[in-house]
C-alpha positions in Angstrom: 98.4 133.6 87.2 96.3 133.7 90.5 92.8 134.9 89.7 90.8 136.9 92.2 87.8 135.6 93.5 85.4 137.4 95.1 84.2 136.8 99.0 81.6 138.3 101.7 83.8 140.6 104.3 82.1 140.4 107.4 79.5 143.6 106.9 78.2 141.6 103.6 80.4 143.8 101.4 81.5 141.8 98.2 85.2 142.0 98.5 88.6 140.7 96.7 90.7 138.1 98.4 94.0 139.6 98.2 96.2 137.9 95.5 99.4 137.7 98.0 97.1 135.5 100.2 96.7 133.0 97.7 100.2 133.4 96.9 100.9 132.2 100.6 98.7 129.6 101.2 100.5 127.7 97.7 104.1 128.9 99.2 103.4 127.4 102.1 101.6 124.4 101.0 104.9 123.6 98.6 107.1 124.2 101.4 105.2 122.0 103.7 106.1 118.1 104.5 104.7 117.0 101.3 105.5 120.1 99.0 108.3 119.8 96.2 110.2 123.2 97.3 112.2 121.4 99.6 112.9 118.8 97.6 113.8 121.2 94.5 116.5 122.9 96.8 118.6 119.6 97.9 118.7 118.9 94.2 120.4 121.9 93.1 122.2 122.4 96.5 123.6 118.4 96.0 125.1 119.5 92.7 127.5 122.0 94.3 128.2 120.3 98.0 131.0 118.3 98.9 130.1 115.2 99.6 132.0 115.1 103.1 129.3 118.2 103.6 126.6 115.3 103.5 126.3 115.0 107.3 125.8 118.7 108.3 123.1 118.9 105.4 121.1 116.0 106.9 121.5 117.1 110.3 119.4 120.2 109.2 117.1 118.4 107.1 116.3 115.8 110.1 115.8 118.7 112.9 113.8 120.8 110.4 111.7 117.8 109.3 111.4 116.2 112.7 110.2 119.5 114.4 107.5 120.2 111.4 105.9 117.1 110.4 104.4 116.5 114.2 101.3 114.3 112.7 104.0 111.9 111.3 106.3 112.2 114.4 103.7 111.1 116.4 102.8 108.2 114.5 106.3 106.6 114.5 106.4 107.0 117.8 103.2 105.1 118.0 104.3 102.4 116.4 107.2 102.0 118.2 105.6 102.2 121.3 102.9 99.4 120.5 105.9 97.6 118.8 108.5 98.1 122.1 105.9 98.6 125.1 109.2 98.1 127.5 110.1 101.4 126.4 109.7 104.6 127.8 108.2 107.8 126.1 111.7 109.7 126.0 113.3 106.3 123.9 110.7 106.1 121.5 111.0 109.9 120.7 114.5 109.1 120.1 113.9 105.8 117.8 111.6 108.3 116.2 114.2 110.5 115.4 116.2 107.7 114.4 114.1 106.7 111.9 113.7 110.2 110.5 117.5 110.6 110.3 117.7 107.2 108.3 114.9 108.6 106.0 116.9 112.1 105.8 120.1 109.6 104.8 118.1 107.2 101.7 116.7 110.9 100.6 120.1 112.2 100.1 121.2 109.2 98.6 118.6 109.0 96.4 118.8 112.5 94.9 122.5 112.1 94.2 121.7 109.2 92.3 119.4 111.2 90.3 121.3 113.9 89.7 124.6 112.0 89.4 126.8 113.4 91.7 126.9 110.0 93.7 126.4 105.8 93.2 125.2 103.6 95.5 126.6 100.5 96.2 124.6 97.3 96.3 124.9 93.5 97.9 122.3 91.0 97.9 121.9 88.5 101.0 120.0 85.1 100.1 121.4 85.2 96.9 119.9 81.4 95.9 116.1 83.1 97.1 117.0 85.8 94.2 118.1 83.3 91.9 115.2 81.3 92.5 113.0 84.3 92.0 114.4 85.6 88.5 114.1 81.7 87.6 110.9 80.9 88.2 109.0 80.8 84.9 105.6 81.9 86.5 104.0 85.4 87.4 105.9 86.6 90.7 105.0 88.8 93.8 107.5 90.4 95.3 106.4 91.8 98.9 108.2 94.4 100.6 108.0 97.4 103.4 108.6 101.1 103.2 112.3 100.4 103.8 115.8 101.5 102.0 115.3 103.4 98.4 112.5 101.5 96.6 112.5 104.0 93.7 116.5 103.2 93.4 116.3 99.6 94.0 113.8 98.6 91.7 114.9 99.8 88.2 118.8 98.9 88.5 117.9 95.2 89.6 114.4 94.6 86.7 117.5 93.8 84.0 118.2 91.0 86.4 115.0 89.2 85.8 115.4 89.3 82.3 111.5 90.1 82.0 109.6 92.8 83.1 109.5 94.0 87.1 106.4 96.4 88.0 106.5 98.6 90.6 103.3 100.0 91.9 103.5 103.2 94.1 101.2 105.7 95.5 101.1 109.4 93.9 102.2 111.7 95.6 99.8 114.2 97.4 101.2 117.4 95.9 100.8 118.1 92.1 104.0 119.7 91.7 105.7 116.8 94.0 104.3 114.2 91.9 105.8 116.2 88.2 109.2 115.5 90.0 108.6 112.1 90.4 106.6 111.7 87.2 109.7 112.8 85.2 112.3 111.0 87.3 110.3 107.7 87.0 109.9 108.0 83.1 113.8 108.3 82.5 114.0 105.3 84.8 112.0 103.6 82.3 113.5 104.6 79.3 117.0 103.2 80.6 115.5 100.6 82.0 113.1 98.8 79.9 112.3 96.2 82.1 111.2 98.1 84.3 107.6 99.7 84.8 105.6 101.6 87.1 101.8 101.4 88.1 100.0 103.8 90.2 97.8 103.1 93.3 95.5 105.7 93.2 91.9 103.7 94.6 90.5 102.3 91.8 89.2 99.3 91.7 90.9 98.0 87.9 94.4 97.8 89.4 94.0 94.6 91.4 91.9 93.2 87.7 95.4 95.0 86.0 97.8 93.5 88.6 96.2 90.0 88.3 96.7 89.5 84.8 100.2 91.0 84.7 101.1 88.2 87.0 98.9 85.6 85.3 101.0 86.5 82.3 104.2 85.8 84.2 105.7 89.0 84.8 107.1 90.2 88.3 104.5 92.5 90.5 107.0 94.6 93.5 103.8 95.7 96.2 104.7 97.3 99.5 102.3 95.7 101.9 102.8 97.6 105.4 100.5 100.8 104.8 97.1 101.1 103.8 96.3 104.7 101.4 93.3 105.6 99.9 90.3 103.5 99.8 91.6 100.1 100.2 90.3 97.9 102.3 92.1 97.2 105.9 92.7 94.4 108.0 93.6 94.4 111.4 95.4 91.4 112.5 96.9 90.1 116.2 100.4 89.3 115.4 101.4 89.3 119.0 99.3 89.0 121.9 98.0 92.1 122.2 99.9 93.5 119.6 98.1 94.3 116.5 98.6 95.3 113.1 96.6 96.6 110.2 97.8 96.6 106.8 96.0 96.4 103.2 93.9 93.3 102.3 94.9 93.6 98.5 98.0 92.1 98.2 97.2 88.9 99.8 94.1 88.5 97.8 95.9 89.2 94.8 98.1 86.2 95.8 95.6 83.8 96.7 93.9 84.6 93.3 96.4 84.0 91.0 98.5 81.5 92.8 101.6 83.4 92.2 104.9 82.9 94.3 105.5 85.4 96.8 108.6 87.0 97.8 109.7 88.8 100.8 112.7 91.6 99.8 113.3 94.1 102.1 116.1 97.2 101.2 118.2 97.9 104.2 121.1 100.9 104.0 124.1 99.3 105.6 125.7 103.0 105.6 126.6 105.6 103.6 125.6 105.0 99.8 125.4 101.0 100.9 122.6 99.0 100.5 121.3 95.4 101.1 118.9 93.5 99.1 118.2 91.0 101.5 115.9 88.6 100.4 113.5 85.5 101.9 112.5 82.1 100.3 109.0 82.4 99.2 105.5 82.4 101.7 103.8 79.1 102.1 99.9 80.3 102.5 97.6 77.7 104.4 94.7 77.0 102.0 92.3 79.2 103.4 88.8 78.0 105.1 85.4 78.5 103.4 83.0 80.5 106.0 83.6 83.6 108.3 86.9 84.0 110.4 90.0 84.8 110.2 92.2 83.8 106.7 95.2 81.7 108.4 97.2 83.1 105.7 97.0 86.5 107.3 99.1 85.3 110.0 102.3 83.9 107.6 101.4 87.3 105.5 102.4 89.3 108.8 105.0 87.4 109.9 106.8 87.8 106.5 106.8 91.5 106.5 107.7 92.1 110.3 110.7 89.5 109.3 111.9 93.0 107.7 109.8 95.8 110.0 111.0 94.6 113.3 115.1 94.0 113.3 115.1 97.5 111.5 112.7 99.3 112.8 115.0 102.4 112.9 114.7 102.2 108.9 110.7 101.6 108.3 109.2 104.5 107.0 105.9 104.6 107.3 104.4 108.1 109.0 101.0 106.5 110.1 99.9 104.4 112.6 99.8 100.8 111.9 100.6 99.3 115.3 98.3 99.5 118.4 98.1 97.6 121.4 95.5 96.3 122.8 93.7 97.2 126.2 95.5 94.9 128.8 97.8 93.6 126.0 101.4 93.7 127.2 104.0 91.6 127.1 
């Protein structure tokens, strides 16, 4: 129930604020990009469409989502700007919708998954880099991007490991959003028990808690393209002029406890296809006492645009991480 509290009108007059204005500042806060409404309706309306319905549902999803979320629009197209400079205004609007539609498609995917009226089918490229990886006796990073289904990709291949995999995520920034995924992530984990979840939410104790979870041999999954909350930034040059900023956390974390790191990116191949794709493991330079620039920062960068830049159309992050410099074309 919505209590009344009271206000000042503008004659002093202690008034009521109306209950249905309450009501529609929460209606429209759930509806918005980051409310669960939306989200609510394509899991009951997935239980009763067709599946060859699928396309005509995300054509609506993308043109509705494309048109409202303009602070996130703008940022892909941002980044893809800074990332394509050849390009004109008109194409990166269009990679931008791209990218939107791909998100629209792992969404869909996704949901059917969790309310199983749908599988997904999976392939891993660099198969010996994933043996290697579930071999290797000591604590293990794995380092990926805002790409493919993390959520679905993470659980389903922990059993592979044979130990346990955890994934650390950001909450999500609506209450009722984040009891979605709250429930959703704890059935994952009771059918899965190799698989856990941590949340970034600021605090300082989850790099002490991430440390000693690797120094203790288990697997760490980190996505290290987007920087949320209070942790600290970097911004590096990975091309001239083009630079990049991204979270210093994960690459500390790595230097500290000396853990092999990973590159696996999740790229949808098509409908309900995916593809593990994953890299041998990053060789940091020993980094140089004094000020400057860690030389690792450079590998670190090149490891995740190894992912970011041949599918660009499916990185999804809605905030600008790529700029270019004044005067830095190429």
């Amino acid at each position: 129930m919505i209590s009344r509290l009271p206000w000042k009108g503008w004659a002093g007059i202690a008034l009521v604020r109306p209950v249905e204005e309450e009501e529609k500042s929460s209606w429209s806060r759930r509806l918005g990009v980051f409310g669960d409404l939306p989200t609510r309706l394509l899991m009951r309306g997935l239980k009763v469409l067709p599946w060859f319905l699928e396309p005509l549902l995300m054509s609506i999803w993308t043109l509705v989502f494309f048109g409202v979320a303009g602070e996130q629009r703008r940022a892909v197209i941002s980044n893809l700007t800074a990332m394509f400079p050849e390009w004109s205004r008109m194409r990166a609007g269009f990679g931008a919708y791209r990218v939107f539609w791909n998100f629209a498609g792992t969404y869909v995917d996704a949901l059917r998954s969790e309310t199983g009226t749908g599988e997904v089918d999976w392939v891993i490229e660099g198969m010996e880099n994933f043996e290697r990886l579930a071999a290797h006796e000591g604590g293990c990073l794995i380092l990926t991007a805002h790409m493919g289904n993390y959520d679905m990709a993470a659980p389903l291949f922990s059993s592979k490991f044979g130990r346990t995999v955890y994934a650390v995520r950001a909450k999500e920034r609506e209450a009722e959003m984040q009891a979605i995924k709250e429930a959703e992530l704890r059935e994952k984990e009771r059918l899965n028990p190799f698989f856990k979840t941590l949340y970034n939410d600021g605090g300082e104790m989850l790099g002490v808690e991430l440390a000693r979870l690797l120094n203790e041999g288990n697997i760490v999954a980190i996505q290290g393209d987007r920087v949320v909350f209070d942790v600290s930034p970097v911004e590096v040059e990975v091309k001239p002029g083009l630079m990049m900023t991204l979270p210093k956390g994960p690459l500390f974390l790595t230097r500290i406890t000396r853990a092999e790191c990973f590159p696996l990116f999740i790229i949808r191949d098509g409908w309900r296809r995916y593809r593990v794709k994953v890299f041998p493991p990053v060789a940091l330079p020993p980094r140089k006492r004094g000020p400057g620039e860690d030389p690792g920062l450079k590998v670190w960068t090149e490891a995740l645009l190894e992912g970011v830049i041949p599918h660009w159309n499916q990185w999804f992050v809605f905030e600008p991480v790529f700029r270019r410099r004044e005067g830095g074309g190429e």
